[in-house]
N, C-alpha and C positions, 0 to 999 in steps of 0.2 A: 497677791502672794500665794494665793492657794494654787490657783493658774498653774505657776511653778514649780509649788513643789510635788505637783501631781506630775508635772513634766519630769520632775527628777526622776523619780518613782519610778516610773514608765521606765525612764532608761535606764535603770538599778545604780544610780547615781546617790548610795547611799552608805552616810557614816552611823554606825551606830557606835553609842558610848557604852564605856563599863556599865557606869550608872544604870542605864535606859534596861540592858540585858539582867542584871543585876536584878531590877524591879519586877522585870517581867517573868522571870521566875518565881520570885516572892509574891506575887500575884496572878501565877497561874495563865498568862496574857499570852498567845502565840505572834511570834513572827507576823504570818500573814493575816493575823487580826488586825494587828497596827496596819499594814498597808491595805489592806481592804478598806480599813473603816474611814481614810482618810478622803478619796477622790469623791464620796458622796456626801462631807463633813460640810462645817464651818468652819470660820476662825470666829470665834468668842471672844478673844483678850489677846491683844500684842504688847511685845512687851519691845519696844525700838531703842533701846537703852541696854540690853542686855549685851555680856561681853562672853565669848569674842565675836559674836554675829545676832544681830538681832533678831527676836526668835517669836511663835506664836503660840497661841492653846488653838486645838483643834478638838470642836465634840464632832464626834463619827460613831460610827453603830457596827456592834460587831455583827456582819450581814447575816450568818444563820441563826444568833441567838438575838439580835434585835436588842441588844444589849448596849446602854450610853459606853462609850469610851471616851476618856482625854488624852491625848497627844501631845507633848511640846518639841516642838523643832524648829531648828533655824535653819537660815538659808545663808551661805556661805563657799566661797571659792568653788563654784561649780557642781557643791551639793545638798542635800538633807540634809541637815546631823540630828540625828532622832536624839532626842535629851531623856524625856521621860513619860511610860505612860503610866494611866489607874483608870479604873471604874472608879466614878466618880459618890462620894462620901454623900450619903442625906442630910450627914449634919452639917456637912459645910455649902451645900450645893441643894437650890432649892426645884422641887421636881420637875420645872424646864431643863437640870440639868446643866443651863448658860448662865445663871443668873447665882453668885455668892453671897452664902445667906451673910448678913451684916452683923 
């Protein structure tokens, strides 16, 4: 899945939601942070249930600051749809950053 949506990426084959822009200002987050941090990521958590397209978390590093990033996007009709990011919380997310504290 990642495969692809890097493929998207690549060829700006990309939706972004209110939501996703919405956050990223309330968090300070740029653009080309979210696509940076993704091609050198993981996916951590799929969520194949999710409606309208099933969708992933992706941890990536924002590349000058070295900094976790979470991503959620799906893949659908031929593109991305960036859903949502954040620097991910200490209190909810334990210092591998992949792993939700319980």
């Amino acid at each position: 899945m990642l495969d692809k949506i890097v493929e998207l990426i690549r060829a700006r084959k990309i939706k972004w939601s209110g939501h996703i822009l919405l956050r990223m200002q309330q968090r300070g987050i740029k653009i080309n942070e979210v696509l940076n941090s993704i091609p050198d990521g993981d996916i951590i958590e799929c969520y194949p249930d999710d409606y309208p397209y099933p969708s992933c978390l992706i941890l990536g590093y924002v590349p000058d600051a070295k900094v976790g990033l979470h991503v959620v996007c799906a893949l659908g009709q031929g593109y991305v749809w960036m859903i949502t990011a954040y620097f991910p919380d200490e209190s909810e997310w334990l210092a591998d950053l992949r792993t939700r504290r319980r």
